[in-house]
N, C-alpha and C positions, 0 to 999 in steps of 0.2 A: 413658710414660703422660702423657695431657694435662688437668688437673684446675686448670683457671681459676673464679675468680669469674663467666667468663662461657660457659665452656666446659665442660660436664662428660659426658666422654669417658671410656672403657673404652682407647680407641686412638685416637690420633691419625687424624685425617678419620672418623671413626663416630659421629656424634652419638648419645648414648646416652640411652634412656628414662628420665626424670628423677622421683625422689621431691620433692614441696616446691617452694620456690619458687626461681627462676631462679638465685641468688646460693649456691646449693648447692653443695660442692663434694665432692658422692658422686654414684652412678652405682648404676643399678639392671640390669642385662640384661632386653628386654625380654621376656615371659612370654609362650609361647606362645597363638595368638588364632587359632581361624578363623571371627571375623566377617568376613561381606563390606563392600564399601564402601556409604555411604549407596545407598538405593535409584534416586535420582536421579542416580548415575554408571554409566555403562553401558562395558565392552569392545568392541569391534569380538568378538574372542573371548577366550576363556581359552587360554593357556599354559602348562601343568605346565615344572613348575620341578625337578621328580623327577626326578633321572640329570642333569641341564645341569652338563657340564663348566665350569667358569667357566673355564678357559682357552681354550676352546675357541670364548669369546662374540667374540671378534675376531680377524679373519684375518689371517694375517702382511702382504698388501697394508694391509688396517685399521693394523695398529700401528704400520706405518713411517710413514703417515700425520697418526699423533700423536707422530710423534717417536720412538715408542720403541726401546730399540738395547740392551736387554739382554734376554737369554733372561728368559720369562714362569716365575713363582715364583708356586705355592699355600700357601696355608697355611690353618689352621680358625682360625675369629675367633669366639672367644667371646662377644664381645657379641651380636656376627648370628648368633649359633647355624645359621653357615654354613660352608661352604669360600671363599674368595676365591682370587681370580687377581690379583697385581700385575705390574704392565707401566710398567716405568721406564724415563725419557730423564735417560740424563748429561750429555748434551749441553744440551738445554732445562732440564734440574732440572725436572722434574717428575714425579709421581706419579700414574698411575690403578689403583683397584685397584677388580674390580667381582667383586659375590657373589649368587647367585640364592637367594632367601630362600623357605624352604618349611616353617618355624617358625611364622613371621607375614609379614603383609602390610603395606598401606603406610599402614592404621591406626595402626599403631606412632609413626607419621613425621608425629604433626600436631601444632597446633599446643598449648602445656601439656605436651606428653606428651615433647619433644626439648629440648635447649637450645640454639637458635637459631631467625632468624627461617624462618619457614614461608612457600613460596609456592606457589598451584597451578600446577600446567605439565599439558598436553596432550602426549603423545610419542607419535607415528603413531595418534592418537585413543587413545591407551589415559590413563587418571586419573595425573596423577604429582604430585609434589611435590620444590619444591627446599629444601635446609635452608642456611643460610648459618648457621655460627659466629663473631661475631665476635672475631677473637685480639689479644693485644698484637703490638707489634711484633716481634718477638724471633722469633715464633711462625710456623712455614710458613701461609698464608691454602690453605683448601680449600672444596671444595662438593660437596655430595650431593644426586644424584636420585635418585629411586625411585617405580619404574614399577608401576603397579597392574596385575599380566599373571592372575592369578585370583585368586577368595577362597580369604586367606589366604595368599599366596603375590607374591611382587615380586623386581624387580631392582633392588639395590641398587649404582649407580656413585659414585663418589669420584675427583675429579681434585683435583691439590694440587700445591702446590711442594713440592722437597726442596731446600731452599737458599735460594733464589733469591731474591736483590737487587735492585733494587726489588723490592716485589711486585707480582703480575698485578695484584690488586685484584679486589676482589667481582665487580666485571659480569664480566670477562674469568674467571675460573674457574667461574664459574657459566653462563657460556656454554661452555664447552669442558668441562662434565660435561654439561648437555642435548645437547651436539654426541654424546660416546662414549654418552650413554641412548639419543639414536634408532639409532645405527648397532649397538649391540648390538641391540637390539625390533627393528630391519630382519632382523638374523640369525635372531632367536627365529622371527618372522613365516615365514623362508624355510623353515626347518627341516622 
């Protein structure tokens, strides 16, 4: 469990919906929501997130892709009131772990309401936001996007190190989570 002065997580890489002000160091799960996104954000289409395998959101071609070399592990993540699929490289040290949220949407994921900074991103036209936490050093650096695919309903990706000396650094994980968010929303897209 990751619980910094700057970081207040349920799990390691899940920025979690925050009571209070930034320097908090509790964690609320977010509460189920199906408001849509402001009116002035539009889908290409909606995507149901009901029945999406989260293993399923990257093809074995995809995974080798980002490195990864261990057989794909789900688990239910309490905070995203989801299933997740992790897909790890030993090799790289790194971590992606990505969960189709059908609790809430990517309302959840703005800014006041996570702790980290908030940015908008566009992923195959669909609304997304990235979240960066800032960690001490000690601390693997991660990043989340999450992809606005209906009301009330998102894909939630996390790319992270596990180890890993230097670190990537903000730009480099936060590009290589929007890189696995469009190539997952390419697969939702194809489906």
């Amino acid at each position: 469990m990751l619980a910094l002065a700057a970081c207040t997580t349920e799990q390691a890489g899940v920025p979690a919906a925050q009571r209070g002000p930034l320097t908090s160091s509790t964690s609320q799960p977010p509460s189920p929501s199906t408001s849509a996104p402001p009116p002035s954000v539009s889908r290409p289409r909606d995507l149901a997130m009901s029945g999406v395998r989260p293993c399923d959101l990257l093809t074995p071609d995809q995974q080798r892709k980002f490195g990864v070399d261990d057989q794909p592990r789900t688990n239910d993540d309490q905070t995203l009131q989801a299933q997740s699929c992790y897909f790890d490289s030993q090799k790289l040290r790194t971590k992606i772990s990505i969960s189709p949220l059908t609790s809430f949407g990517i309302e959840r994921f703005q800014p006041r309401k996570v702790n980290g900074e908030v940015r908008p991103l566009t992923i195959r036209a669909f609304p997304a936001v990235e979240v960066f936490t800032e960690t001490i050093e000690t601390i693997d650096m991660f990043c989340v996007v999450v992809v606005d695919v209906a009301a009330g309903q998102a894909v939630h990706v996390n790319y992270g190190e596990d180890g890993l000396r230097p670190h990537l650094g903000r730009s480099e994980v936060c590009r290589r989570a929007a890189e696995v968010a469009d190539v997952v929303t390419g697969n939702l897209l194809a489906r």
